[in-house]
PALOTI-935096 format. One record per atom (N, C-alpha, C): x negated, y, z; residue in three letters. Coordinates in steps of 0.1 Angstrom, whole numbers, plus 5000, padded with zeros to 4 digits. Each point is the difference from the previous one (the first is absolute). Layout:
<sites>
XYZALA...
</sites>
This chain:
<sites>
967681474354UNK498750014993UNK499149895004UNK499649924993UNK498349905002UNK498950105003UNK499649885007UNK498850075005UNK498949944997UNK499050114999UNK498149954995UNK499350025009UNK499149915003UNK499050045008UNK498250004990UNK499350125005UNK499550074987UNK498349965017UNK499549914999UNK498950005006UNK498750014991UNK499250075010UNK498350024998UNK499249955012UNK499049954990UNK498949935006UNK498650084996UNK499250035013UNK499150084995UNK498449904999UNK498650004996UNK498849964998UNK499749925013UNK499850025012UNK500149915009UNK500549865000UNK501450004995UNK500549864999UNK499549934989UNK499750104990UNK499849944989UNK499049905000UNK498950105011UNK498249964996UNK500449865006UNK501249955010UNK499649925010UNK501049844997UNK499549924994UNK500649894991UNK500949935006UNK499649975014UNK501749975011UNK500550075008UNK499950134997UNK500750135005UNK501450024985UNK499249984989UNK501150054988UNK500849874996UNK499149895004UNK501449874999UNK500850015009UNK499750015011UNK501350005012UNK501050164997UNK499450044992UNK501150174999UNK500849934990UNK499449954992UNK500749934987UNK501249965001UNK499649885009UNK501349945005UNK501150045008UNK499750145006UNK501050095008UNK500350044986UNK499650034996UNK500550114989UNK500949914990UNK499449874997UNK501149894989UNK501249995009UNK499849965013UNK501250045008UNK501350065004UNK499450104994UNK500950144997UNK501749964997UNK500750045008UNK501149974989UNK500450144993UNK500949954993UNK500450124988UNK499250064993UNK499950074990UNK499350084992UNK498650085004UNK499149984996UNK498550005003UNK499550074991UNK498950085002UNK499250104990UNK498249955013UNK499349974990UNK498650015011UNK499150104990UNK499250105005UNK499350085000UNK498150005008UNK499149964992UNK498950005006UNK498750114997UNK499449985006UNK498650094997UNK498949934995UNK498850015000UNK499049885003UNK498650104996UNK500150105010UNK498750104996UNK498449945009UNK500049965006UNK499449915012UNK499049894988UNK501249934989UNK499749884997UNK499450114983UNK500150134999UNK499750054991UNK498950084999UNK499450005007UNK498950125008UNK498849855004UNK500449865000UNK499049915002UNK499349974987UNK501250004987UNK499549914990UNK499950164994UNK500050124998UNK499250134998UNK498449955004UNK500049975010UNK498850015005UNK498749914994UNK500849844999UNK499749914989UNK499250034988UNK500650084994UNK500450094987UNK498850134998UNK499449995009UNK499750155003UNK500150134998UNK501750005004UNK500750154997UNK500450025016UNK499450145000UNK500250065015UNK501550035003UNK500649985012UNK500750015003UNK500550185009UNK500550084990UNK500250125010UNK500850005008UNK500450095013UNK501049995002UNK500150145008UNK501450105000UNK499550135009UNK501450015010UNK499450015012UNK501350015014UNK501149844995UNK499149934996UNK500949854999UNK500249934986UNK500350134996UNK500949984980UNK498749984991UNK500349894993UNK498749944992UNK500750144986UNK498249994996UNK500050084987UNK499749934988UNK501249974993UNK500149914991UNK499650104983UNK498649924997UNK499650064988UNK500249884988UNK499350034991UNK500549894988UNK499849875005UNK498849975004UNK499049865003UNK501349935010UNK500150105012UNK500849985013UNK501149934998UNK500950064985UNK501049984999UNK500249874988UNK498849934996UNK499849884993UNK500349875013UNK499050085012UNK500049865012UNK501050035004UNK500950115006UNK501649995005UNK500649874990UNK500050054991UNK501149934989UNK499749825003UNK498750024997UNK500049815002UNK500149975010UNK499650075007UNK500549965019UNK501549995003UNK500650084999UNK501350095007UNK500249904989UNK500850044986UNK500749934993UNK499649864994UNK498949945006UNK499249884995UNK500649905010UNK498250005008UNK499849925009UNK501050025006UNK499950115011UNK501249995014UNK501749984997UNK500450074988UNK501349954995UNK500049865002UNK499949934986UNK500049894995UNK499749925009UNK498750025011UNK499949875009UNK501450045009UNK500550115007UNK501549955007UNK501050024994UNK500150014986UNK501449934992UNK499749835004UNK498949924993UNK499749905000UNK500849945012UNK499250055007UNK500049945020UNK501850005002UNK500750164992UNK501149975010UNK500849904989UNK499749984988UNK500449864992UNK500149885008UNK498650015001UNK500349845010UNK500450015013UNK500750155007UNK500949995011UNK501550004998UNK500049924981UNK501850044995UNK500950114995UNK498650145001UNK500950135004UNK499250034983UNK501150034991UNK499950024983UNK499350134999UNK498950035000UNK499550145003UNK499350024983UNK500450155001UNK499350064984UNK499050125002UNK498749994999UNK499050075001UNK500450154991UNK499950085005UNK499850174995UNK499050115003UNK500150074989UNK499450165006UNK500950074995UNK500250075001UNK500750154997UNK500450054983UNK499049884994UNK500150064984UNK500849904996UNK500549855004UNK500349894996UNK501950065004UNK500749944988UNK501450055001UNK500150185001UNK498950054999UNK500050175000UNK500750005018UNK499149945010UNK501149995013UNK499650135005UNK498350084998UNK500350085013UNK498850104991UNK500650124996UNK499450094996UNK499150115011UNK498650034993UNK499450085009UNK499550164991UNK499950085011UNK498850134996UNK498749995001UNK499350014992UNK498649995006UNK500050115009UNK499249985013UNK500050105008UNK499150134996UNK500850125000UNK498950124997UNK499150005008UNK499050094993UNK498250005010UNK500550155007UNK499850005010UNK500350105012UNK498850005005UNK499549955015UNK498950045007UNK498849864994UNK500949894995UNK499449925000UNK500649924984UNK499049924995UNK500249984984UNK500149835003UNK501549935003UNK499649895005UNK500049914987UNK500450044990UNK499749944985UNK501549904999UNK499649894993UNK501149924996UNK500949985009UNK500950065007UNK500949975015UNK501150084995UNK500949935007UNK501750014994UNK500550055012UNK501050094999UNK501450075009UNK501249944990UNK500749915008UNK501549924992UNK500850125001UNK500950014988UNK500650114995UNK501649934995UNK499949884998UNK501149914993UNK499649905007UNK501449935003UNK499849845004UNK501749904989UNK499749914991UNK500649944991UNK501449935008UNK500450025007UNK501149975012UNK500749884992UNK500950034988UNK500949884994UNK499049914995UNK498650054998UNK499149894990UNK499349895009UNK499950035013UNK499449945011UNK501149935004UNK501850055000UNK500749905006UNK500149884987UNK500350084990UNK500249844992UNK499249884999UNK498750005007UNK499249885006UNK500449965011UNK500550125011UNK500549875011UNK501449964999UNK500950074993UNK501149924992UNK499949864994UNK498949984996UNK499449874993UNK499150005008UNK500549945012UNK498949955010UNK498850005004UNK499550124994UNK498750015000UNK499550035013UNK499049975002UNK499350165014UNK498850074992UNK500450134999UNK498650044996UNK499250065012UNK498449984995UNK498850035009UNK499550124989UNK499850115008UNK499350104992UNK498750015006UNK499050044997UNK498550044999UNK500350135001UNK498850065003UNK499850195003UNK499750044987UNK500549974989UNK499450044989UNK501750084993UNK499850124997UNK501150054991UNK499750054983UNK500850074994UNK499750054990UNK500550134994UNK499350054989UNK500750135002UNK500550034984UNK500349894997UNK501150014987UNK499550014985UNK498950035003UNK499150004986UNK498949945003UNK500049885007UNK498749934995UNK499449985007UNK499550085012UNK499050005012UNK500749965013UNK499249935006UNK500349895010UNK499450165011UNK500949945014UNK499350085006UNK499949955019UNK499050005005UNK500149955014UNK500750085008UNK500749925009UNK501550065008UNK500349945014UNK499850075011UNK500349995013UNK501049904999UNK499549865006UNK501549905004UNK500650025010UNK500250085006UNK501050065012UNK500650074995UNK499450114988UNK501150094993UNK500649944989UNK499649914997UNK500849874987UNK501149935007UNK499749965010UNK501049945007UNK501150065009UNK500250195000UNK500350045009UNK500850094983UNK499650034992UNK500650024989UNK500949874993UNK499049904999UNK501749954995UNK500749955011UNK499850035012UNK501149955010UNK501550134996UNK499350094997UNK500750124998UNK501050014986UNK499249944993UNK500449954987UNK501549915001UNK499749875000UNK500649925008UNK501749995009UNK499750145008UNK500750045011UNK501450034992UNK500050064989UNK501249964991UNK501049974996UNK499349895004UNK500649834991UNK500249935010UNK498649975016UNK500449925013UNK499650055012UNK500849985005UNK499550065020UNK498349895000UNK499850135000UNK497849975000UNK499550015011UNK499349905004UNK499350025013UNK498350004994UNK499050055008UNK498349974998UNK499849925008UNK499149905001UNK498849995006UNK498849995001UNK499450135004UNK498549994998UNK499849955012UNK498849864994UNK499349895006UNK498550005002UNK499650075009UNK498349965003UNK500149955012UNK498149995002UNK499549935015UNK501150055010UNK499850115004UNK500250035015UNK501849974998UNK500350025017UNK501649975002UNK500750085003UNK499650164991UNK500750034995UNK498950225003UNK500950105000UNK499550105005UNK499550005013UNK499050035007UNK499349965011UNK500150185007UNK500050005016UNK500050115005UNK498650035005UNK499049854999UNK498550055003UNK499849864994UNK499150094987UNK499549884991UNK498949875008UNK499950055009UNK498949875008UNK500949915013UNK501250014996UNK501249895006UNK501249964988UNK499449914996UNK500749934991UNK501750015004UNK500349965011UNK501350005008UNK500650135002UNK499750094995UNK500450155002UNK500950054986UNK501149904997UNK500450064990UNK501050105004UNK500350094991UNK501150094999UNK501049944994UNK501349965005UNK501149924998UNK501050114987UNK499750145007UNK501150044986UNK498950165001UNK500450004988UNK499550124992UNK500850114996UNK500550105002UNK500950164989UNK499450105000UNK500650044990UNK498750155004UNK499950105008UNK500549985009UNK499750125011UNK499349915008UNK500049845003UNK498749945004UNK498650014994UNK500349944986UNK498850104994UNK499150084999UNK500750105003UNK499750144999UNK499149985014UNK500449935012UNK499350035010UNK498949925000UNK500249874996UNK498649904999UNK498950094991UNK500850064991UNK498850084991UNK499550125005UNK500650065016UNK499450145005UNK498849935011UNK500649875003UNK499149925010UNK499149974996UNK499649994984UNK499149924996UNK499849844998UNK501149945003UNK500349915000UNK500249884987UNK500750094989UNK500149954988UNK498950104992UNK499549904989UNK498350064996UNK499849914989UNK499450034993UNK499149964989UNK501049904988UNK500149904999UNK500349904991UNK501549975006UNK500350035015UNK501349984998UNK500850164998UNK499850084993UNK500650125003UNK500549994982UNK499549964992UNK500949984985UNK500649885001UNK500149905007UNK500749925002UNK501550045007UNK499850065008UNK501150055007UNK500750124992UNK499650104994UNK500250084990UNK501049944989UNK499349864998UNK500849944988UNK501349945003UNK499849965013UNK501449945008UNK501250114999UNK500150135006UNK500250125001UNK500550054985UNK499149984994UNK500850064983UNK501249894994UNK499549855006UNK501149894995UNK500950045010UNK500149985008UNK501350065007UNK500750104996UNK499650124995UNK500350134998UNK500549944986UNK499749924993UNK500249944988UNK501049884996UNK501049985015UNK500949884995UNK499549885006UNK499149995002UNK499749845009UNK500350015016UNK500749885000UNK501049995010UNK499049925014UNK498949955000UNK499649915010UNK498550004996UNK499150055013UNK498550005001UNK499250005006UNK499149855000UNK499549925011UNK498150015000UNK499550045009UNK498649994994UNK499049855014UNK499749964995UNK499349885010UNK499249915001UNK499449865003UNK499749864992UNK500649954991UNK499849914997UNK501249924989UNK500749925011UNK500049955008UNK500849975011UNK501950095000UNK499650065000UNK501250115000UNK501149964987UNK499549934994UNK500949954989UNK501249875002UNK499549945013UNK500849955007UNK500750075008UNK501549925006UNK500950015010UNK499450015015UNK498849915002UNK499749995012UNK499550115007UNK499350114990UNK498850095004UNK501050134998UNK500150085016UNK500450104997UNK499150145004UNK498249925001UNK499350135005UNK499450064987UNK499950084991UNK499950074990UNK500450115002UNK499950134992UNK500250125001UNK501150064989UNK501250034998UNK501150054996UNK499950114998UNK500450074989UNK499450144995UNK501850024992UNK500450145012UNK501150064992UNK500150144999UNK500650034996UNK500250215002UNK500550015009UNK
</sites>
């Protein structure tokens, strides 16, 4: 079986213009079959502001209402696409800009209102598995945006860790799938105020204890959740770290298995 590697890049790199060239070029790098997946809430929540549309946001998760979901679109599927398809053009690497609605790749639910009404926001329900390979069959690499759809029409904003952790699942199929989710730090930290404190491997009975310790918390705890369901889901290999880690040379990163 071929293998895909299905990376994410989160707002951090984005916001930072020789932080997401140098990922670029790791990433054009890549050999074999490539999927990139980004966010760009950071770069979306600025030009809201511009705009004078408030930015909500509750325990982390933006509340995407009509207005909200006008500046996602041109952000996420505009600007931040289209400028790193461009970029990884001129690094050689044939990239085709997506959301979720384009090729029907990745179907969503709007999320029901429970405690909280977060409005236009998608839970992936479908991922288009043969319609996504026949682009990289034809060379393509596709780049998706946090943006999905829900089959009739409406666009809806969508966690890029769970876009990227679903179609890695998707995917799993067809090729031995590995993730990489790529931010700042170098990787899961055992005391967030030492950079150098990574946790080298992750399972869930480790888990389980970083999370009685209090250890894992806030914004990494659906990240890791999402690792955990792709695994439980068919994906074979799952790395969380810098973009450094995309190289041979770098083996300090954090490895997340069952």
């Amino acid at each position: 079986m071929e293998k895909l590697s299905i990376v994410k890049i989160g707002g951090n790199i984005i916001e930072d213009d020789d932080a997401l060239n140098a990922f670029l070029k790791l990433f054009s790098n890549l050999k074999g079959n490539k999927i990139l997946v980004h966010g760009g809430g950071k770069r979306a929540t600025h030009i809201a502001t511009k705009l004078g549309i408030e930015s909500k946001m509750i325990n982390g998760r933006r509340i995407t209402d009509a207005d909200t979901l006008e500046v996602i679109t041109m952000v996420y599927g505009g600007l931040v696409n289209k400028n790193i398809v461009a970029k990884l053009q001129a690094l050689n690497t044939n990239a085709i800009g997506l959301t979720g609605a384009d090729i029907n790749s990745i179907k969503s639910d709007k999320r029901p209102v429970k405690e909280v009404d977060f409005g236009f926001v998608g839970d992936v329900k479908e991922v288009a598995n043969n319609s996504i390979n026949k682009l990289i069959q034809a060379d393509f690499t596709p780049v998706f945006c946090a943006i999905t759809h829900d089959g009739s029409g409406q666009l809806l904003n969508t966690n890029a860790d769970t876009i990227a952790s679903q179609v890695a699942i998707g995917m799993s199929h067809l090729y031995e799938t590995s993730i990489y989710y790529c931010f700042e730090l170098n990787g899961v930290l055992e005391d967030i105020d030492d950079k150098n404190s990574v946790i080298k491997h992750i399972n869930s009975n480790i888990y389980k204890n970083l999370l009685d310790k209090g250890i894992i918390t806030d914004g990494m705890l659906p990240k890791l959740e999402n690792c955990f369901d792709a695994l439980r889901g068919g994906v074979n290999n799952i790395n969380m770290g810098n973009t450094s880690m995309l190289t041979q040379e770098n083996d300090n990163f954090t490895k997340i298995t069952l």
